[in-house]
Each structure stands twice: as C-alpha cells, then as structure tokens.
N, CA and C atoms of all chains as a GROMACS GRO file, in nm:
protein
  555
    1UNK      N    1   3.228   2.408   1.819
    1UNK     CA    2   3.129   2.325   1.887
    1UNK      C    3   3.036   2.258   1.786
    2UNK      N    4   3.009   2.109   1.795
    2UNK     CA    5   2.928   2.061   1.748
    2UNK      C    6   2.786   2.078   1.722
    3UNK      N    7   2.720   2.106   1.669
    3UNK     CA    8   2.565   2.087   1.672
    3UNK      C    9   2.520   2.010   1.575
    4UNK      N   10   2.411   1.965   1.614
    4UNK     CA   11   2.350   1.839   1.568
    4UNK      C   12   2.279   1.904   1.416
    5UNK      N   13   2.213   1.773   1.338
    5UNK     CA   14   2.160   1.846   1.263
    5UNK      C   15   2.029   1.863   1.282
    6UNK      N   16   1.957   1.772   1.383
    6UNK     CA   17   1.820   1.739   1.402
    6UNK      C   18   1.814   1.945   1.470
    7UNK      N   19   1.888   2.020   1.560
    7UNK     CA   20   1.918   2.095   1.641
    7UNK      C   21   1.917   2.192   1.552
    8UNK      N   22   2.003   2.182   1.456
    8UNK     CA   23   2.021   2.300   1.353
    8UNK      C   24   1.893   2.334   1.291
    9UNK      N   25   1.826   2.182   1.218
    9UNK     CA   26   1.745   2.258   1.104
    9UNK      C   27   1.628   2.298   1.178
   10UNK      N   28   1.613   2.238   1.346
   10UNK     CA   29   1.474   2.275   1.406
   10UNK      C   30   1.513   2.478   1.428
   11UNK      N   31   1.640   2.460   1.463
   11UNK     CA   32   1.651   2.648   1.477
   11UNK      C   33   1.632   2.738   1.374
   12UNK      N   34   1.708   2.668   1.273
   12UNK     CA   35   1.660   2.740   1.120
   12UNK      C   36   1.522   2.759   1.090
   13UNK      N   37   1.462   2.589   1.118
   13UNK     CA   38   1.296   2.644   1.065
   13UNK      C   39   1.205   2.701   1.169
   14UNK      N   40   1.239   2.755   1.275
   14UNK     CA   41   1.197   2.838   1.381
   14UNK      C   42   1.238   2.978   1.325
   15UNK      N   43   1.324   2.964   1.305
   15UNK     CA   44   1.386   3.192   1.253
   15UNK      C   45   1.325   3.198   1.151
   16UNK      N   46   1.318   3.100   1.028
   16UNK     CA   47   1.221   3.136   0.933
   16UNK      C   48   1.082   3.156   0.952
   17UNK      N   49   1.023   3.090   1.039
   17UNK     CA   50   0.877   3.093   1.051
   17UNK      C   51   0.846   3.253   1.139
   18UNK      N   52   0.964   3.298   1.217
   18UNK     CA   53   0.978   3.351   1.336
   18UNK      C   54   0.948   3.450   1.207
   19UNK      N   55   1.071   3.512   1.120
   19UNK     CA   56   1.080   3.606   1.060
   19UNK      C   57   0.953   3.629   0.927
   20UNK      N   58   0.910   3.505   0.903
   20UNK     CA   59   0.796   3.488   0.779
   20UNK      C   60   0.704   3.586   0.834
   21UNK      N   61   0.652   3.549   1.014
   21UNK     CA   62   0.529   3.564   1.040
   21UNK      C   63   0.494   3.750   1.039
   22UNK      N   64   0.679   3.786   1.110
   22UNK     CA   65   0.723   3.897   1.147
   22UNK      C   66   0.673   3.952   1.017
   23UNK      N   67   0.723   3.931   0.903
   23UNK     CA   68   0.692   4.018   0.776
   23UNK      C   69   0.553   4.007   0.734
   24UNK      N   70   0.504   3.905   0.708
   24UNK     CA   71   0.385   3.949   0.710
   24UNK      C   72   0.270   4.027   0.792
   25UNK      N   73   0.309   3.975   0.904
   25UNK     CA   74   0.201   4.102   1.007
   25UNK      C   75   0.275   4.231   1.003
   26UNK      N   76   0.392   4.272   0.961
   26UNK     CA   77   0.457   4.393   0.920
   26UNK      C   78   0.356   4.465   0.799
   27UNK      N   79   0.358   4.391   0.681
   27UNK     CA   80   0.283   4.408   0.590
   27UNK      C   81   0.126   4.438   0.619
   28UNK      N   82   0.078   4.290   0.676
   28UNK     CA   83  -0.038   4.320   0.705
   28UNK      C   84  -0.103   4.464   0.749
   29UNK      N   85  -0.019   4.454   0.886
   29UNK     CA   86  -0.048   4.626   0.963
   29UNK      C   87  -0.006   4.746   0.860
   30UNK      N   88   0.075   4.761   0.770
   30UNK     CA   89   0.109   4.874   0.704
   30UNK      C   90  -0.064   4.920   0.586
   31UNK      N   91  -0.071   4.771   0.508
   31UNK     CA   92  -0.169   4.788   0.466
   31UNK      C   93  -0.337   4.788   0.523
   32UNK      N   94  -0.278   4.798   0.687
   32UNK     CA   95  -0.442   4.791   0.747
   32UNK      C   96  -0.554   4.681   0.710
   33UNK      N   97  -0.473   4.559   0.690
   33UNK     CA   98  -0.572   4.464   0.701
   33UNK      C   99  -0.502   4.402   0.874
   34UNK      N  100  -0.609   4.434   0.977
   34UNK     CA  101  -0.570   4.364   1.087
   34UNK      C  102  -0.638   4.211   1.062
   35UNK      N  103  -0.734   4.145   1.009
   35UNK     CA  104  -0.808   4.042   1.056
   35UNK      C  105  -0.719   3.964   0.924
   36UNK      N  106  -0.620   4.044   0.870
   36UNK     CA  107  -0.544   3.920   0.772
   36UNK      C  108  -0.410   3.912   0.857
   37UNK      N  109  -0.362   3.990   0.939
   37UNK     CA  110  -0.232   3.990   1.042
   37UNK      C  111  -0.242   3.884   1.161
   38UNK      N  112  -0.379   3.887   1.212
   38UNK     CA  113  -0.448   3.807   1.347
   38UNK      C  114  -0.443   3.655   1.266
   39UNK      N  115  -0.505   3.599   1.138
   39UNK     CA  116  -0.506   3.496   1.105
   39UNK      C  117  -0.366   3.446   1.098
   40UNK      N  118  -0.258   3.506   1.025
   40UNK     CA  119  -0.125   3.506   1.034
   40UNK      C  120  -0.091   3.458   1.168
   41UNK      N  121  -0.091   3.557   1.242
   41UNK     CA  122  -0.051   3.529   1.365
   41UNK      C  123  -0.074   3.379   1.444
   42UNK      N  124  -0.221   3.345   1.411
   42UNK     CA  125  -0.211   3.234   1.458
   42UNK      C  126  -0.154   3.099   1.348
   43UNK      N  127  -0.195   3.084   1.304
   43UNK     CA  128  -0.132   2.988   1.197
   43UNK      C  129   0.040   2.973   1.190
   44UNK      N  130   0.104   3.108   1.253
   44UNK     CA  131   0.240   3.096   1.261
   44UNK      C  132   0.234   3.037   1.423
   45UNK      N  133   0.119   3.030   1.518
   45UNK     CA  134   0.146   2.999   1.648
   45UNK      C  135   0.139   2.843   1.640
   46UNK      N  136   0.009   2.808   1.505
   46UNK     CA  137   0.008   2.660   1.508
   46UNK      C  138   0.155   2.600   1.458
   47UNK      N  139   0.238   2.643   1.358
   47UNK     CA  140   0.344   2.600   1.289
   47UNK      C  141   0.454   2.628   1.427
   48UNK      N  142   0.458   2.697   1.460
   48UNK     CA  143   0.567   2.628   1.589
   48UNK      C  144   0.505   2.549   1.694
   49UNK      N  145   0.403   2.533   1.717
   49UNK     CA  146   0.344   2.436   1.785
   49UNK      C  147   0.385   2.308   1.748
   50UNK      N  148   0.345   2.312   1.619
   50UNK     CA  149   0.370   2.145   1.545
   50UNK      C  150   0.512   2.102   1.534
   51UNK      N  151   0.578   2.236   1.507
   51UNK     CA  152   0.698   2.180   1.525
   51UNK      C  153   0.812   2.163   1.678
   52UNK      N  154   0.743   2.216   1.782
   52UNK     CA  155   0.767   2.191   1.828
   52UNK      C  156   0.722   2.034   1.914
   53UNK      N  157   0.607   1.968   1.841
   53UNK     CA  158   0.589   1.847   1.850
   53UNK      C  159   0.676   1.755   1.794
   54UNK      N  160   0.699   1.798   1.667
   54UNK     CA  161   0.782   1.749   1.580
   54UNK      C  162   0.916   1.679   1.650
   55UNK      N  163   0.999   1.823   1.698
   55UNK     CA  164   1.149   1.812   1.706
   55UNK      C  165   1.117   1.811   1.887
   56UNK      N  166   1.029   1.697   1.914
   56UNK     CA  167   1.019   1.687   2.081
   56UNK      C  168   1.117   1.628   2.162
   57UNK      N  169   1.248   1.574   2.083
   57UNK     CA  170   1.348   1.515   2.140
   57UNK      C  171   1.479   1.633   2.160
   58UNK      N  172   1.434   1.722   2.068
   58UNK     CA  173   1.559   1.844   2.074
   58UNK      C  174   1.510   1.925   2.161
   59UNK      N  175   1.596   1.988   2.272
   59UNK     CA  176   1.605   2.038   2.378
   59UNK      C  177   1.698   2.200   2.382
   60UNK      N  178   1.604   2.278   2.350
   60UNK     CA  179   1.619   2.414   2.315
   60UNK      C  180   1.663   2.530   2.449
   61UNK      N  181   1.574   2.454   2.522
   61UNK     CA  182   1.580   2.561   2.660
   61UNK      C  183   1.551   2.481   2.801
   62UNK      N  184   1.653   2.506   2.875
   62UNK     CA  185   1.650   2.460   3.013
   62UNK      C  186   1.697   2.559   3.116
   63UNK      N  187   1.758   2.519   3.195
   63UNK     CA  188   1.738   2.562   3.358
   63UNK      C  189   1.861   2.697   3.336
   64UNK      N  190   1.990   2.686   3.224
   64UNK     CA  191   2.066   2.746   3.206
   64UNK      C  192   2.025   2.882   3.128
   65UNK      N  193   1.931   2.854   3.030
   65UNK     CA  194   1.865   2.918   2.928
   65UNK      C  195   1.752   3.044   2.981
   66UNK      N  196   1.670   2.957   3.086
   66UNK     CA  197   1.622   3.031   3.164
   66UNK      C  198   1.667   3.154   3.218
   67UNK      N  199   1.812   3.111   3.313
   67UNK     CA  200   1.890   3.198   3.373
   67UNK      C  201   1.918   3.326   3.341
   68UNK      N  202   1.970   3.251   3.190
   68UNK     CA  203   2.043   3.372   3.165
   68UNK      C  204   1.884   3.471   3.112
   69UNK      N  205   1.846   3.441   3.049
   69UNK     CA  206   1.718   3.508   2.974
   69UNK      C  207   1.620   3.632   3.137
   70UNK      N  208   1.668   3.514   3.243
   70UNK     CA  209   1.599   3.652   3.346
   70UNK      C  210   1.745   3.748   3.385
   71UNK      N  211   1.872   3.676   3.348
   71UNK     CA  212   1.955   3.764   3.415
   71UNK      C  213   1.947   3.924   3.261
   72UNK      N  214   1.954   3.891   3.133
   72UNK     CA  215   1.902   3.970   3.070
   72UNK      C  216   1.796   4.066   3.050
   73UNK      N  217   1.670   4.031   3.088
   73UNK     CA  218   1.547   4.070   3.138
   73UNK      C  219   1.574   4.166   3.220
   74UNK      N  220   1.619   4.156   3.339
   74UNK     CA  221   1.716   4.206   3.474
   74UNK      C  222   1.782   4.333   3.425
   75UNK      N  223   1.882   4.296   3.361
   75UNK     CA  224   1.984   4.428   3.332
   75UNK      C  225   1.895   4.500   3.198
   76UNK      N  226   1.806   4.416   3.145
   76UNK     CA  227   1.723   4.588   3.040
   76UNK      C  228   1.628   4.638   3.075
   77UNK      N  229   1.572   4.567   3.223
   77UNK     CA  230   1.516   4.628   3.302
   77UNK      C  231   1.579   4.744   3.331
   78UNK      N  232   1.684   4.750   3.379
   78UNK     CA  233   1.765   4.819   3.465
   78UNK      C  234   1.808   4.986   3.398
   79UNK      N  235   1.874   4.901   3.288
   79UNK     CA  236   1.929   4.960   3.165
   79UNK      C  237   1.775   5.083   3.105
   80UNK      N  238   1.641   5.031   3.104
   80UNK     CA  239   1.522   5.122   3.037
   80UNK      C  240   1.468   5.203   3.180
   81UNK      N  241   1.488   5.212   3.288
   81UNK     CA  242   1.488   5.265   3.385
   81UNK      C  243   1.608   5.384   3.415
   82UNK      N  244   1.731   5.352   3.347
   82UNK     CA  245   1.833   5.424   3.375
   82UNK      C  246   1.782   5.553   3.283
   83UNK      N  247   1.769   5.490   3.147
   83UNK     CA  248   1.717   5.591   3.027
   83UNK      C  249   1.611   5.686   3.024
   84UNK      N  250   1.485   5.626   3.128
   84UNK     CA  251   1.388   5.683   3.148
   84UNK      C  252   1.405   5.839   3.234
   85UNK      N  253   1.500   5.775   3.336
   85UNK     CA  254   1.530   5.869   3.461
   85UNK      C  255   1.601   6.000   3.330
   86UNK      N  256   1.739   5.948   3.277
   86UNK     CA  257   1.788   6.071   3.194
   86UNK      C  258   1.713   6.130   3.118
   87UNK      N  259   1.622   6.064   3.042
   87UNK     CA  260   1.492   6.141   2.963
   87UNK      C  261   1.437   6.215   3.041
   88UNK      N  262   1.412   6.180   3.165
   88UNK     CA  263   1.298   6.318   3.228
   88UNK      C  264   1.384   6.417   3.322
   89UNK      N  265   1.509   6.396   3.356
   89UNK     CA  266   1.598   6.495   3.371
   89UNK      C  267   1.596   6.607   3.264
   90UNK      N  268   1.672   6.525   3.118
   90UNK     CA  269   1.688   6.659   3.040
   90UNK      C  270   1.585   6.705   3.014
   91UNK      N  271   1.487   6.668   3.033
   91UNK     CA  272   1.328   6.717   2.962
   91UNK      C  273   1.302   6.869   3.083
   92UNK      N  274   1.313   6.801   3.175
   92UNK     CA  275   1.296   6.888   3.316
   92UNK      C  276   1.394   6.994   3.332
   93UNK      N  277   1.537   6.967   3.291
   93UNK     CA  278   1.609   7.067   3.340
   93UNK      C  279   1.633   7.155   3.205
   94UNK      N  280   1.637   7.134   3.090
   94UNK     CA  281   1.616   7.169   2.929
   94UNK      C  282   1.503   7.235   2.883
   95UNK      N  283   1.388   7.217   2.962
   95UNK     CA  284   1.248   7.267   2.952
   95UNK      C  285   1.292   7.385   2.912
   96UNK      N  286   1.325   7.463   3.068
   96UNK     CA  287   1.309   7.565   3.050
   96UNK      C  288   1.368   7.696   2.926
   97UNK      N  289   1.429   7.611   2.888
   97UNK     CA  290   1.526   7.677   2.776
   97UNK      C  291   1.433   7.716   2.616
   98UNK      N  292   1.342   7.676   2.638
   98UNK     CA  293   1.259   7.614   2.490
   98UNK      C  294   1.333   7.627   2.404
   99UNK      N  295   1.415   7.503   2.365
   99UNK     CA  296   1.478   7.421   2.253
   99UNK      C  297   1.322   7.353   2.200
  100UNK      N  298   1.361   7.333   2.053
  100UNK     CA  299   1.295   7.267   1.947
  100UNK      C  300   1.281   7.126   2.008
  101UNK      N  301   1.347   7.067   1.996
  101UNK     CA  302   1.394   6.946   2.005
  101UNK      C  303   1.352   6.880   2.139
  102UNK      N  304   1.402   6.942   2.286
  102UNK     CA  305   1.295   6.911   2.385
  102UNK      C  306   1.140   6.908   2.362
  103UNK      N  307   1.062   7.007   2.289
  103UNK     CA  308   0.920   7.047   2.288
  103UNK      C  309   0.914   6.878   2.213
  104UNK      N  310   0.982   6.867   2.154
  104UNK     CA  311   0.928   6.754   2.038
  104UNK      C  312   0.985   6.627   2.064
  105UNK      N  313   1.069   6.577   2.169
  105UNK     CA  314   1.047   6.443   2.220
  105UNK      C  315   0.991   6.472   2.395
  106UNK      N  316   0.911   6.578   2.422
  106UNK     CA  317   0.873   6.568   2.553
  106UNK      C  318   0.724   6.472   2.566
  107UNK      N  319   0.670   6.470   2.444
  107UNK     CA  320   0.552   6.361   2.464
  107UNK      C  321   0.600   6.225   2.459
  108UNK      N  322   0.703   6.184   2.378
  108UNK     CA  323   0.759   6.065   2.344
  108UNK      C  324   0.786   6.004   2.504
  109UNK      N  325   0.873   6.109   2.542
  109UNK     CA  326   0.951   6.085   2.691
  109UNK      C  327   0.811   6.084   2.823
  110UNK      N  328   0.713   6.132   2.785
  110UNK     CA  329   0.559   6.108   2.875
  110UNK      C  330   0.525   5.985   2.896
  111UNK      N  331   0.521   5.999   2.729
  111UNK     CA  332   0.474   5.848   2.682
  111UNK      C  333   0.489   5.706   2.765
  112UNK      N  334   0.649   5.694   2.749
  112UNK     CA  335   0.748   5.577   2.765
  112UNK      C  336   0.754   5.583   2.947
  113UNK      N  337   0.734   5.736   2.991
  113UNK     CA  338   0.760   5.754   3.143
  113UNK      C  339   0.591   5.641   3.236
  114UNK      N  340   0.495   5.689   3.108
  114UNK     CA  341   0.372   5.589   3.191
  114UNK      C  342   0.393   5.474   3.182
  115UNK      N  343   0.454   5.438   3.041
  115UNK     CA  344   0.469   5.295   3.060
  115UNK      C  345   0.554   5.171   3.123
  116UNK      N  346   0.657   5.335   3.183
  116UNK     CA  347   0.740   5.276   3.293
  116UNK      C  348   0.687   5.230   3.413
  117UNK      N  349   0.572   5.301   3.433
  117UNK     CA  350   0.508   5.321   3.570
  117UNK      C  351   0.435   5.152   3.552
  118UNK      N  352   0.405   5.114   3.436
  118UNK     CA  353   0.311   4.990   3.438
  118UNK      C  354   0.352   4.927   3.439
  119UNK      N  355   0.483   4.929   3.356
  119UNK     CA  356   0.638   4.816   3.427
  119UNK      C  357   0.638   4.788   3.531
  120UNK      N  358   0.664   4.922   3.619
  120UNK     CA  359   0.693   4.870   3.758
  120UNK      C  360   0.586   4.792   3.864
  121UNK      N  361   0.475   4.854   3.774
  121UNK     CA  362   0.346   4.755   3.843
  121UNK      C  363   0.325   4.630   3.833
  122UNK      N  364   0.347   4.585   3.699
  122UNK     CA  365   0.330   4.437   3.680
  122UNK      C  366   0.446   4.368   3.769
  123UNK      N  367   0.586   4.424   3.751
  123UNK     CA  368   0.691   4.406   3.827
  123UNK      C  369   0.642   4.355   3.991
  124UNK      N  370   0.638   4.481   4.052
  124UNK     CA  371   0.551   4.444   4.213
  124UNK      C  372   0.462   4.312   4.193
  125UNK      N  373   0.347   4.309   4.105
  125UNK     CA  374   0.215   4.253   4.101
  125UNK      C  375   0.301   4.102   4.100
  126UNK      N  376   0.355   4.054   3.986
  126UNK     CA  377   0.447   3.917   4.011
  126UNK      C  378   0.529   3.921   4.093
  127UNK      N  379   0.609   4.006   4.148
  127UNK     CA  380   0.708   3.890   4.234
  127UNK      C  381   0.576   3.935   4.400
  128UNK      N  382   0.494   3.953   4.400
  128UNK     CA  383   0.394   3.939   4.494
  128UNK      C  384   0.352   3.825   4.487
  129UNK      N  385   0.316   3.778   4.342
  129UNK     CA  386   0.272   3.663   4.304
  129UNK      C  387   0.405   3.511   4.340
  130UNK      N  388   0.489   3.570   4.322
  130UNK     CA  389   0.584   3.431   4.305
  130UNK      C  390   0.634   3.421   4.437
  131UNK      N  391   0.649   3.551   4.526
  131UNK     CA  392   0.660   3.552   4.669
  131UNK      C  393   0.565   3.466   4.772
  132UNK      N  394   0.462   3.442   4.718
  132UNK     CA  395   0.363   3.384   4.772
  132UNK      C  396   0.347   3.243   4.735
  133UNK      N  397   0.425   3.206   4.593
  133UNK     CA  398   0.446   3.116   4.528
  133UNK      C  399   0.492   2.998   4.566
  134UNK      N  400   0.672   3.057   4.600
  134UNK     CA  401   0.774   2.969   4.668
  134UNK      C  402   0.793   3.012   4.804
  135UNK      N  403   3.111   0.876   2.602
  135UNK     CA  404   2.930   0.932   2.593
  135UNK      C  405   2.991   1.089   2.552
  136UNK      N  406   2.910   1.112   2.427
  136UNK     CA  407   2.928   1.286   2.397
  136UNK      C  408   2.878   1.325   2.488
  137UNK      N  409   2.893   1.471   2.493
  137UNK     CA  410   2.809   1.586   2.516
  137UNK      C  411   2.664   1.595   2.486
  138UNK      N  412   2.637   1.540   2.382
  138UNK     CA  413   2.520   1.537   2.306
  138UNK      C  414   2.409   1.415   2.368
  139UNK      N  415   2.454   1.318   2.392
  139UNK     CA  416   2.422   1.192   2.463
  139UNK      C  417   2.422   1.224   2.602
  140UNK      N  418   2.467   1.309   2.649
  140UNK     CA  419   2.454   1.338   2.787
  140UNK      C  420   2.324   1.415   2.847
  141UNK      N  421   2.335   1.508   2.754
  141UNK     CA  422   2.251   1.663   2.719
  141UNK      C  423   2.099   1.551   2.706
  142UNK      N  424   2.135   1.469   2.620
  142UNK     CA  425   1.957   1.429   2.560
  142UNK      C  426   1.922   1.319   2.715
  143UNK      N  427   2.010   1.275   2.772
  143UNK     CA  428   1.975   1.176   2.897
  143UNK      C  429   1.921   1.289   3.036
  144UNK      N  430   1.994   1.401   3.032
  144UNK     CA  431   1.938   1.519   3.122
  144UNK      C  432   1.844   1.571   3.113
  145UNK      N  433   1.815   1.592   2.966
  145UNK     CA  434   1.710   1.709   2.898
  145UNK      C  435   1.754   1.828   2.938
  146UNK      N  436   1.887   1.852   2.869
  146UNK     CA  437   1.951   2.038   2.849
  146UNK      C  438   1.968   2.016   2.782
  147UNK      N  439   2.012   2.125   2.710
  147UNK     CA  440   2.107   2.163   2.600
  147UNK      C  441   2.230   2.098   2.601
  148UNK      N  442   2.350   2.121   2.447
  148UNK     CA  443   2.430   2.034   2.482
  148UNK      C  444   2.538   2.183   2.542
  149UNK      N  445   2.458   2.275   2.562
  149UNK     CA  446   2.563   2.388   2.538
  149UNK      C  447   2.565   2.403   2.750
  150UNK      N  448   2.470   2.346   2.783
  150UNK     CA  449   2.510   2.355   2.948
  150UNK      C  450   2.564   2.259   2.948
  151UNK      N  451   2.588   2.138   2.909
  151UNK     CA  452   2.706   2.051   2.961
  151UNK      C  453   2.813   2.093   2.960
  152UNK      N  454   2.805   2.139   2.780
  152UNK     CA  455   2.940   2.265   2.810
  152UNK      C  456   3.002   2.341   2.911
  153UNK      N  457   2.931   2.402   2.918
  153UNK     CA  458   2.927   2.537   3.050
  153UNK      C  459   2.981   2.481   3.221
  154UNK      N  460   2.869   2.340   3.217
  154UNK     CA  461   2.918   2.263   3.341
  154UNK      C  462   3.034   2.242   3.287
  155UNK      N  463   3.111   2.158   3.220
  155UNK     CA  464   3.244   2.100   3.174
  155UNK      C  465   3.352   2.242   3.219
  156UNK      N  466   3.307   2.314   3.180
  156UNK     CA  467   3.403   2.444   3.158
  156UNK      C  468   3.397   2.515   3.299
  157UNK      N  469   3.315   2.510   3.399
  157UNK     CA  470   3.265   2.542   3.445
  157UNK      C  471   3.233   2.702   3.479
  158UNK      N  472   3.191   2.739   3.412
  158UNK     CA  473   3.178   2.827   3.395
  158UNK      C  474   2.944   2.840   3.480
  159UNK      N  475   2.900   2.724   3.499
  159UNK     CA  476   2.764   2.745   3.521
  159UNK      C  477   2.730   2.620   3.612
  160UNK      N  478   2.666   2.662   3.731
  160UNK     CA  479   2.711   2.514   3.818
  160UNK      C  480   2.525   2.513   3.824
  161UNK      N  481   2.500   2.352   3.791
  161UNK     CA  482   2.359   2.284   3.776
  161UNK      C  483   2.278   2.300   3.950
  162UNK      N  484   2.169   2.317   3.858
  162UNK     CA  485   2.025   2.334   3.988
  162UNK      C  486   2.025   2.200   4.086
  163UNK      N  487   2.035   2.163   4.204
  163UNK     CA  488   2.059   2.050   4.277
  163UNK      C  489   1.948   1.948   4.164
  164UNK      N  490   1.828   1.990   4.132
  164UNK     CA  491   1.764   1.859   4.054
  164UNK      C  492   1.851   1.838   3.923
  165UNK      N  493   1.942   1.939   3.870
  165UNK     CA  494   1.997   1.878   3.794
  165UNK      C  495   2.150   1.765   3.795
  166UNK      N  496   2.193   1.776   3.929
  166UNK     CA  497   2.275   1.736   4.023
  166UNK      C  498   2.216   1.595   4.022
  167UNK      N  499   2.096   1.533   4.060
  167UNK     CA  500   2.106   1.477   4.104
  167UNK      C  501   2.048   1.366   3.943
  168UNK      N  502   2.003   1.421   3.851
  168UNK     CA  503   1.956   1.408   3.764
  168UNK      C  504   2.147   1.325   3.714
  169UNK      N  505   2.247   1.414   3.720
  169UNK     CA  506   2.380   1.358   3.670
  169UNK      C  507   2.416   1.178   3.752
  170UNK      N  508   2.334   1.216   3.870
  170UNK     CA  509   2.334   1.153   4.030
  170UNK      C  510   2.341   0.976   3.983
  171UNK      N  511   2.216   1.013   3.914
  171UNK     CA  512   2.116   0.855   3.873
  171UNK      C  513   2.171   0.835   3.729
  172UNK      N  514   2.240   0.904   3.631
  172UNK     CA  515   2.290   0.869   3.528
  172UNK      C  516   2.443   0.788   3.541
  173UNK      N  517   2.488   0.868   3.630
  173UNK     CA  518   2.623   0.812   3.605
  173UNK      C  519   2.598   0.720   3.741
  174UNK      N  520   2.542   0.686   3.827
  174UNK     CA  521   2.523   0.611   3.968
  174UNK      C  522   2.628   0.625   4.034
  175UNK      N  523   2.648   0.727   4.084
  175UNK     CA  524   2.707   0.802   4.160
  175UNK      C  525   2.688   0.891   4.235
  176UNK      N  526   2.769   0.913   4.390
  176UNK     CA  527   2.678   1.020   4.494
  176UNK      C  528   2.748   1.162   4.370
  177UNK      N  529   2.663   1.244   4.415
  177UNK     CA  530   2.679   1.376   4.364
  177UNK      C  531   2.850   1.416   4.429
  178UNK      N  532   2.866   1.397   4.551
  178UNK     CA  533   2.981   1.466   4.570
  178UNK      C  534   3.119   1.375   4.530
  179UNK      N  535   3.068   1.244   4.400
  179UNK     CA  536   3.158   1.186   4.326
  179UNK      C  537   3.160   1.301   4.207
  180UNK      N  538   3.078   1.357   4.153
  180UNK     CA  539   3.052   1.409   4.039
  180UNK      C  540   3.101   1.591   4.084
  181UNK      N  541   3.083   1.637   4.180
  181UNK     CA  542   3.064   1.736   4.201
  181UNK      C  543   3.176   1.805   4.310
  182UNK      N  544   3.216   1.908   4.328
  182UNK     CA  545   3.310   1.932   4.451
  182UNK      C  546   3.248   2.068   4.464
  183UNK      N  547   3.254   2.130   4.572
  183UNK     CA  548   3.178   2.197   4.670
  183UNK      C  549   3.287   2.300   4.717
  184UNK      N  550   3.328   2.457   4.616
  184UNK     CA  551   3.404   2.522   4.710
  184UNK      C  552   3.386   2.699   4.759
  185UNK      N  553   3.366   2.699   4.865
  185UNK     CA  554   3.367   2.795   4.968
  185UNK      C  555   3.439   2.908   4.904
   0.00000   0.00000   0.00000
C-alpha cells in the first residue's frame, strides 16, 4: 500500500515527539523534578498542536479510526475486567492457604480492584451522558 | 482518481477507502452521501444494500 510522503513524515514526526516527550518526563519523574516534566509536557502539547496545523490537509483519523479505537477500548475493557475477576478469585480462594506470593500481590490486586470500581463509574457516568446526548 | 485523491475529497484516510474497496468496512450514511456529491450519483449507484 501506498503512503504518501506528506502522511509518512507527519507520522514519523508525531512518534518522535510522542516518544521524545515520553523520555523525558520518564527522566524527569525518576529524577523528581516534576515542574521540569509539566513544562515538557506542555511544550510537547504545543509541538503537536503546531503540527498538527501544519500537516492540516493530512487526514489521520476518521469515522473508521474511531471505530475501531472504541471497538478496542471495548474488548480491554472487557479483557481488564476478566483479569480483575481472576485476581480476586485466586486471592479469595488461595487466601486461605497463606502462600507468600498471595500475601504479596493481595494489595496490588486491592489496588487495581478500586480502580476497577471507578472504571465502572465513569463508564455508567458517560454513557448516561451520551444517552441523553443522542 | 487514486485512493489518495479520493480519501483527501472525503476527509478519511486513504486506508478506509481501502477497507470500503475491499469491503471489508461499510461508510457512516454521511459518509455515503459525502461519496453521493463527489461522484454525482444516487448512493444506491455507488452502494448495494444486502440483507
């Protein structure tokens, strides 16, 4: 399949900027400068901004792109819900055994179990919102 | 008319023309009709409809 070059080099200089910004706020946060990660951060928000002014004739994402991106969304929804449920099975039915290894991902598996719960909230909270929408 | 020339007169990608071509991904009626006014043609010249 063809691709253009105007198409190419706008994707290339998107993964670079994508991955620049990634490493440096990697860095940043390791060395605990947050207010040098936050400046980063934005300055990488202005550089795809601009370029996405730039390359305003190249057409990255539409109605297909969309699709698939919620039909993905969808199934790792699905998929981190499936995982969650088996995490608090073996946690629950393994407990009682006191294994090492349960004691020591049972906070991990707490953890990830609340933030399932806020998943599912925001979840409800929008399609309440978009139900009301369309 | 490429793919590419098509894609930039729609505003998609050139990779859903693809997909339409192949069909493998059938377009949102506004994009239907969007093909509608390009090529000036009714949609069900462009399009077939099966059950």
């Amino acid at each position: 399949m063809k691709v253009s070059k105007k198409e190419q080099s706008y994707t290339i200089m998107r993964l670079v900027i994508a991955f620049l910004i990634a490493a440096v706020i990697g860095f940043a946060i390791v060395t605990r400068n947050l207010i040098g990660a936050i400046i980063i951060l934005f300055i990488g928000l202005f550089l795809l901004v601009f370029m996405k002014k730039r390359y305003k004739d190249v057409v990255i994402a539409d109605e297909r792109t969309q699709k698939i991106s919620e039909k993905a969304i969808a199934g790792a929804f699905w998929i981190y819900i499936v995982c969650i449920v088996l995490a608090n099975f073996a946690v629950f039915f393994l407990g009682p055994l006191n294994l090492e290894i349960i004691d020591r991902i049972k906070p991990a598996v707490n953890h990830i179990t609340y933030t399932f719960f806020f998943l599912i909230f925001l979840y409800e909270a929008l399609r309440y919102y978009y139900t009301n929408k369309m | 008319m490429t793919q590419e020339d098509m894609a930039q007169e729609v505003k998609v990608t050139r990779q859903t023309i693809n997909a339409i071509e192949n069909e493998k991904y059938d377009p949102s009626l506004e994009l239907a009709f969007k093909f509608s006014k390009l090529f000036k043609a009714k949609i069900e010249e462009i399009f077939s409809y099966e059950e």
